[in-house]
N, C-alpha and C positions, 0 to 999 in steps of 0.2 A: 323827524330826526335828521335826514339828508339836508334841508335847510338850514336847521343847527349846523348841522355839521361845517357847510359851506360859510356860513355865516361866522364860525368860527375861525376857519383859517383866510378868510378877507383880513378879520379884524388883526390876527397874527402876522401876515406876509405885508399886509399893507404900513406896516415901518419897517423894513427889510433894508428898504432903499433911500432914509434918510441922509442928508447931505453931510459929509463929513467935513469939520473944524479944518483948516486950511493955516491954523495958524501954529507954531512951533510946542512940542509938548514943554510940561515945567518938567527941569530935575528938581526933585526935591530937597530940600536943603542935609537932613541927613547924610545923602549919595552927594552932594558937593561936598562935603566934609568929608568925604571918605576921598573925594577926588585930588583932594587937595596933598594928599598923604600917600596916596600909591601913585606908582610908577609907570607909564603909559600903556609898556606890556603885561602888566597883573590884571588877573581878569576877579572881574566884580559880579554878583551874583543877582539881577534887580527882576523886577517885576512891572510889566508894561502896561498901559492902561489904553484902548485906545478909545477917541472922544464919541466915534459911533454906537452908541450903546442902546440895545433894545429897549424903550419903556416899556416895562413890566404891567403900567395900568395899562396897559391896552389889553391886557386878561381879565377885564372885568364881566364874567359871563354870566347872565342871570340862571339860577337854579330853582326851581319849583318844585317841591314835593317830592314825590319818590322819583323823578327825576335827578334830583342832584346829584346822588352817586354817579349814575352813570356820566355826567354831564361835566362832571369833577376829573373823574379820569380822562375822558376826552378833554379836559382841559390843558390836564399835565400831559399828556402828552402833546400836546401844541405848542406849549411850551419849549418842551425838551426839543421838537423840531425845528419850531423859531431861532432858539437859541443856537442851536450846532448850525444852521442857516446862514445866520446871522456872520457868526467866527468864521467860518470857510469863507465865504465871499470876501469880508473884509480884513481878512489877516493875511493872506496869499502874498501883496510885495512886500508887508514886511517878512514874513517870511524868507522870501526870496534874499530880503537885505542880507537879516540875519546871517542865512549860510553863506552870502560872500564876503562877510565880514568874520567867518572862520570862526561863530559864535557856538557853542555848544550847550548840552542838556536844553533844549529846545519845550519849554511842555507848554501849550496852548491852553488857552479857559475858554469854556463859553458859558460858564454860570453869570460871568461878566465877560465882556469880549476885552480880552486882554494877554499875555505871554508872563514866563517866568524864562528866564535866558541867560547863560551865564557867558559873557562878552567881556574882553579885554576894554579896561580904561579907554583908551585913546579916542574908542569909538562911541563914546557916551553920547558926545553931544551932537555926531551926526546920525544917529538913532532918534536924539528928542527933537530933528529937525525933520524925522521924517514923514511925508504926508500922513495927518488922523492922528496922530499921537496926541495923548491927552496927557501923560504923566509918565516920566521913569524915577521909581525910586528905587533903595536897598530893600533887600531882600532879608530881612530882618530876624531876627529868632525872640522865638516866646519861651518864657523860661518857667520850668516845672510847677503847677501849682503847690503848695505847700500843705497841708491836710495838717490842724491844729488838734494835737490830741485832746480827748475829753475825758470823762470820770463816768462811771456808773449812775446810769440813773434809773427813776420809776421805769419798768418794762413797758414798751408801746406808751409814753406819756405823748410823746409826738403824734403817734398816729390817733390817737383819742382830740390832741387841740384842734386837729382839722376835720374830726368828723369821721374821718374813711371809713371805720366801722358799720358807720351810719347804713353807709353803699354797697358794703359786703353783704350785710344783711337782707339787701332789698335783688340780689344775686349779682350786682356788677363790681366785677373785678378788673376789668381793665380785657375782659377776653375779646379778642377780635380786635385791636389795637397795638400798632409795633412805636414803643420810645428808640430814640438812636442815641447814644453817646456819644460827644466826642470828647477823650479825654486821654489819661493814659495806657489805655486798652480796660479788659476784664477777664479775670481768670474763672477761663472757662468749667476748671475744673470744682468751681465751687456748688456742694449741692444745692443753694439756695437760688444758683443761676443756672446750672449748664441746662435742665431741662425747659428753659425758658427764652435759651436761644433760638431763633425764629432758623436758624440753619441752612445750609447749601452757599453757594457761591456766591449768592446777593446780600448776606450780610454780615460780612466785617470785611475792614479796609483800611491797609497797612502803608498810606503812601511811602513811607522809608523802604518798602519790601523786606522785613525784617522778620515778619514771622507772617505765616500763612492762614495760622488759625487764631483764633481770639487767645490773647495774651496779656499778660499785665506782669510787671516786673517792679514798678512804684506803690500798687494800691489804691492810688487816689480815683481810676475808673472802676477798680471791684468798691471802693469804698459808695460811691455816689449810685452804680446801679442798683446795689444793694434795697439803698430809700425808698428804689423807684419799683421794682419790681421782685423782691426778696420775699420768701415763704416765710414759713414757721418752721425749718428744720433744727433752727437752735433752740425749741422749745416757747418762745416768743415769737410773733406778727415781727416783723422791719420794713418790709416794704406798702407803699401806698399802694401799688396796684399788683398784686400776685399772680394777677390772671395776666396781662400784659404778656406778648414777646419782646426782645430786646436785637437791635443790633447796633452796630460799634461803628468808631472811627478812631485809630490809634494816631492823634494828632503829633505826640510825642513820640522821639526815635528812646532808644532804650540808654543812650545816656541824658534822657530828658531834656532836652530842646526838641523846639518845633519850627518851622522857619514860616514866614506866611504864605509864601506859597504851598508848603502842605495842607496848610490850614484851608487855604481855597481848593486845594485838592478833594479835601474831605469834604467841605460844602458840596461841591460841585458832582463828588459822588453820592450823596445823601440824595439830592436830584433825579439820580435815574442808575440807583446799586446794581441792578444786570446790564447797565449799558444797551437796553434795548427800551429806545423811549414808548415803542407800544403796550409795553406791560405797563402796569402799574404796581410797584414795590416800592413805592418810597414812605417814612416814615409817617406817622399820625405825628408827633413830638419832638423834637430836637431840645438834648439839656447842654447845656455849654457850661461845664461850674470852672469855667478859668473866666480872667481878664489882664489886662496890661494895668498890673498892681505898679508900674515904674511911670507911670501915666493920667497922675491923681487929676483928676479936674481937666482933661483934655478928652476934645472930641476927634477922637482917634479913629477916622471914618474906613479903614480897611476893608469891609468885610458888612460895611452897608448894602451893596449893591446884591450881596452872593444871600444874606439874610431877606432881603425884600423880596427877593427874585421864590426864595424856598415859602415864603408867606405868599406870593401872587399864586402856588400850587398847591395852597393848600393845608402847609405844614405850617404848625406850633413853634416859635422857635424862644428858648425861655432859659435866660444868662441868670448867673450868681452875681448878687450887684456890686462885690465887693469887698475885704477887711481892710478899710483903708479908713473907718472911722477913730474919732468920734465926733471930729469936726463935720461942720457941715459944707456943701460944696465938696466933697469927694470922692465924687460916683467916676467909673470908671469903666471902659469901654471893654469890650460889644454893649453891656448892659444898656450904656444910657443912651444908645440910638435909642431912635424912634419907634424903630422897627421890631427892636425887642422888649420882652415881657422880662423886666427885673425885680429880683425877689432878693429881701433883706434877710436876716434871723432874729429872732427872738429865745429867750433861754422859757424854762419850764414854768417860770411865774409870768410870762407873757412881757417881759422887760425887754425892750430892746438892744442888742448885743454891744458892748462897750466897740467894737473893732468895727461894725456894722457901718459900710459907706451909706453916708445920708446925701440928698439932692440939696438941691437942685438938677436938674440934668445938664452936663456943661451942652452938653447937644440940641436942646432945643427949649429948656427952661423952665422943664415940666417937672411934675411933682415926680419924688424919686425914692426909693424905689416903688414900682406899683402896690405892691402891697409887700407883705414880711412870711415868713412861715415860722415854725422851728429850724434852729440849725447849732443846738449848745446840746453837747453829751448823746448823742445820738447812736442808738446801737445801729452798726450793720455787717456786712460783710467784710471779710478783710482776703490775705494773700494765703492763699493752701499751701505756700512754697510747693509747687508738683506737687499736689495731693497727700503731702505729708501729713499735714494738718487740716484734713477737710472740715470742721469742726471750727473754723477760724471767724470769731468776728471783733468787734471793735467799738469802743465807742468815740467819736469825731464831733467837731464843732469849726463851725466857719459859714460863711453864709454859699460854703460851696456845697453844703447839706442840707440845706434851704431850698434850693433854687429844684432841686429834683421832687420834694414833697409837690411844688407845681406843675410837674411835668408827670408826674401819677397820677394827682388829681385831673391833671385834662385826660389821663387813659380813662379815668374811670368815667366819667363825662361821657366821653365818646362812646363807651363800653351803653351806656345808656340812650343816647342818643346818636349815633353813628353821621346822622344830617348836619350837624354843629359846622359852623364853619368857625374857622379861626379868630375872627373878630368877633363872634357869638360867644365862643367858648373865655375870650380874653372879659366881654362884657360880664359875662355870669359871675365869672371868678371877683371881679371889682367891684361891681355892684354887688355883693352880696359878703362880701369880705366883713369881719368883726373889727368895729374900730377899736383904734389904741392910741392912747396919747394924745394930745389935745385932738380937740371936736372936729371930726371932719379929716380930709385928706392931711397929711403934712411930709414935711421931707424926714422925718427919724421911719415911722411905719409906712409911709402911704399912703394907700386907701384901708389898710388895715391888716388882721390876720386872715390868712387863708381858711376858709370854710366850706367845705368841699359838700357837704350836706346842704347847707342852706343855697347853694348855687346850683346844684340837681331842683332843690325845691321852687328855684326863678322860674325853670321850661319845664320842670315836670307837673305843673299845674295847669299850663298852657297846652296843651296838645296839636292847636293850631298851627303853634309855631313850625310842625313841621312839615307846612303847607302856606308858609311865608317864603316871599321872595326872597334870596340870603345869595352876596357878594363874596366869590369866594377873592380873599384879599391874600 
């Protein structure tokens, strides 16, 4: 274990001290556009990139057997050390710039090594001149996602198309496995959630500082936890993994915007929720049921680096692909990186959803979305308004109630098999998916519907598998 251990942090520190880009950052054409229109002393809000950046594959640690847990956590935490490493050494003169260019709200990243800063115009472009900079853009806002109402349907018809019951039977419920949200928050007060909050200080996290305890003022976060982790209090099943705990990311401030730097806030605390990279609390699943719906067919790489970086440690991270169909070529970002797991909807006859983004992937050309789930008439959770109406639930449709059937189904997975690594858990799911729609993969379903039984049944037959070498990616 001491030679692991040493072995591990060679392979971490030894890109510490890669050579930094010597040549001028790009502004980006958005923050040109903006430059062209304000006034030398108006200050602009951007977000820094600079070109020194950890490779993440150099966390490639082999795991063997009941070794890997432990081997896993020692990884993330190397990680989390590398990273904040990494940001200190190489962010200190701009730093330094910063405060003597009288710049304010200052907030540093090391999920990617990069600033969010809010700086007077004039100084833009002796900022993207200074040594390591790799990009200064705006500092943009993501706007509310939309929650498409739906109608009553068969009770649990959803959770029946993917099997779940299958898994509850056999005793896995998702226990011993935490999903995180990031979304509009979640009302804590709902009784299908609150005793399912994993609780204490490491999980929820309000970058606006707007409310201290789990909150939701939209619905669309009570609405999506719901799928993922919701009991039977309203006399029906709603969620895929019951047993699951839950913690949050309130990406959105409470007049619904999010700006992307919060968005990386919340990655970044997803990463390491007590700020103490020697624990291990970070999530088994990340659901993300938004995307930049203004952005149809563009690979909108934002939030590549902060998703690759939460997969090099471990974590699940599984976007909504979508309502931007019915054409094709309309996938739409975080989804159709690479780096995430995109899930379409399908209504109760297994049809594919009229509004549902189809691939290609404008990102790298690949079939889109991975596979589909349910996401038309879905019962779940809705707003208690304070507790008034704790009794409250809903039924919803968009594939932003899709994309959480996938992120229960990996609790339940792990709930079974807790050694899965994230490329294992993405494999089972794909390979094992129900096709739909013409033969084979395509870009309307995929690889198909979600089947959360037949993909327990890929490694539950195998036993060895948990004594196969397995990359955590």
């Amino acid at each position: 274990m001491k030679r692991t251990l040493r072995n591990i942090y060679i392979c971490i520190f030894s890109t510490l001290y890669a050579v930094s880009s010597s040549q001028a950052g790009q502004i980006a054409q958005k923050l040109e556009s903006r430059l062209q229109i304000q006034s030398p002393e108006d200050e602009i809000a951007v977000i820094i990139t600079l070109a020194d950046q950890l490779d993440t594959s150099s966390f490639k640690i082999i795991n063997n057997g009941l070794l890997k847990a432990a081997t896993k956590s020692l990884s993330r935490a190397g990680i989390n050390k590398a990273l904040r490493a990494k940001a200190d050494i190489t962010q200190r003169p701009l730093k330094n710039f910063l405060k003597r260019k009288g710049a304010r709200k200052i907030v540093p990243f090391w999920i990617f090594n990069g600033m969010a800063v809010t700086i007077k115009a004039k100084n833009i472009d002796a900022l993207a001149k200074q040594p390591g900079i790799q990009s200064v853009r705006l500092d943009s806002i993501l706007s509310l996602p939309v929650t498409m109402a739906g109608s009553s349907a068969t009770p649990e018809w959803n959770l029946d198309a993917i099997n779940a019951p299958t898994l509850w039977a056999k005793g896995y419920t998702g226990a011993g496995t935490v999903i995180a949200s990031m979304d509009t928050g979640v009302d804590i007060l709902h009784p299908d959630l609150a005793s399912r909050w994993r609780g204490g200080s490491n999980s929820w996290f309000d970058p606006h500082g707007e409310h201290a305890t789990p909150y939701d003022n939209y619905g669309h976060g009570t609405q999506t936890m719901g799928v993922m982790v919701g009991g039977d209090t309203g006399s029906t099943a709603i969620g895929v993994a019951p047993g699951a705990s839950w913690i949050a990311v309130k990406i959105y401030n409470d007049t619904g915007q999010a700006l992307l730097s919060h968005i990386h806030s919340g990655f970044q605390w997803l990463l390491d929720p007590d700020g103490d990279p020697n624990t291990d609390d970070l999530p088994d699943v990340v659901n993300g049921s938004w995307g930049y719906e203004d952005k149809v067919n563009e690979c909108f790489s934002e939030f590549v680096t902060d998703i690759a970086t939460l997969k090099a440690a471990g974590v699940a991270v599984v976007f909504a692909a979508g309502n931007s169909g019915p054409n094709a070529s309309t996938s739409v970002s975080p989804a159709n990186y690479a780096e995430s797991f995109a899930v379409g909807n399908v209504d109760e006859q297994l049809l594919i959803d009229f509004s549902s983004s189809r691939g290609p992937s404008i990102c790298d050309n690949t079939i889109f979305p991975e596979i589909v789930a349910p996401g038309i008439n879905i019962k779940t959770t809705d707003l208690t308004f304070n507790g008034t109406l704790p009794n409250s639930y809903t039924f919803a449709s968009g594939t932003s109630f899709a994309a959480p059937h996938v992120s229960g189904a990996m609790a339940l997975l792990l709930s079974a098999n807790p050694q899965l690594s994230v490329a294992e858990l993405e494999s089972a799911i794909i390979s094992s998916s129900s096709d739909l729609g013409d033969a084979g993969p395509d870009n309307d379903y995929g690889n198909g519907l979600l089947n959360v039984a037949a993909s327990y049944n890929s490694f539950a037959s195998f036993p060895w598998i948990l004594f196969m070498p397995a990359i955590i990616r």
